[in-house]
C-alpha positions in Angstrom: 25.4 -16.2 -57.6 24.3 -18.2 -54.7 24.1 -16.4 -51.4 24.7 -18.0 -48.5 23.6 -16.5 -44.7 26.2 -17.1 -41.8 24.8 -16.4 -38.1 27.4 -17.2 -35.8 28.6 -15.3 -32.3 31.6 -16.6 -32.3 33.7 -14.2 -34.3 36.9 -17.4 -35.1 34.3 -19.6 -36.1 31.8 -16.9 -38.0 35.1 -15.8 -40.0 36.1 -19.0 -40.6 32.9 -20.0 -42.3 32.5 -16.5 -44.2 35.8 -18.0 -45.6 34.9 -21.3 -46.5 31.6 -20.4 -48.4 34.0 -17.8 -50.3 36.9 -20.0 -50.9 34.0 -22.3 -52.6 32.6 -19.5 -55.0 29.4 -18.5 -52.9 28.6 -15.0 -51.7 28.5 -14.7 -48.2 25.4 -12.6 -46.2 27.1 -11.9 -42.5 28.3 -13.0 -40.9 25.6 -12.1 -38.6 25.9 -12.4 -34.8 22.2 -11.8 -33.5 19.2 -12.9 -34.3 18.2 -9.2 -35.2 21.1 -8.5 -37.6 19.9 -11.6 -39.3 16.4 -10.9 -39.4 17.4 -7.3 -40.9 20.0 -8.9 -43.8 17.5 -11.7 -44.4 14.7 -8.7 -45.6 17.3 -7.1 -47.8 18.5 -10.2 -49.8 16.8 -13.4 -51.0 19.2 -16.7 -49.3 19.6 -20.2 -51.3 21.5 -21.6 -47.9 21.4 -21.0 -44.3 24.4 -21.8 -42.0 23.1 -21.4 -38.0 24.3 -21.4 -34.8 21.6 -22.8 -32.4 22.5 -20.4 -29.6 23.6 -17.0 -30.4 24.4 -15.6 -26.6 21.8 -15.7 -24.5 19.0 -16.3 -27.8 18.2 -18.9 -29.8 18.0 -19.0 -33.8 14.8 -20.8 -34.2 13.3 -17.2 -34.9 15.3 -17.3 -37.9 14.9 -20.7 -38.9 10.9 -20.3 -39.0 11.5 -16.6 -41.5 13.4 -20.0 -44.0 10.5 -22.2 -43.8 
């Protein structure tokens, strides 16, 4: 099964999204809300998709985005 990360802060919206992958048959990671969480759930479990908030409080993502590349 596809897994698909979901880093948002804002809990509507990361709930929201957590749904949508499911509803479409894909197995959510998060949804995460820091940049930390992320980090930790991206060294436990191997992603096929990434779905990011740029600006996650007072951080940016780009220190996920360059652990994908």
């Amino acid at each position: 099964m596809n897994h698909i990360l979901v880093v948002e802060d804002e809990n509507w919206l990361a709930m929201e999204l957590a749904w949508l992958v499911q509803e479409a048959g894909y197995a959510v990671l998060g949804p995460e809300r820091t940049v930390a969480e992320a980090q930790l759930a991206l060294s436990r479990v191997k992603i096929d998709l990434a779905l990011l908030d740029i600006r996650l409080g007072s951080e940016t993502v780009f220190p996920i985005s360059q652990m994908l590349e």
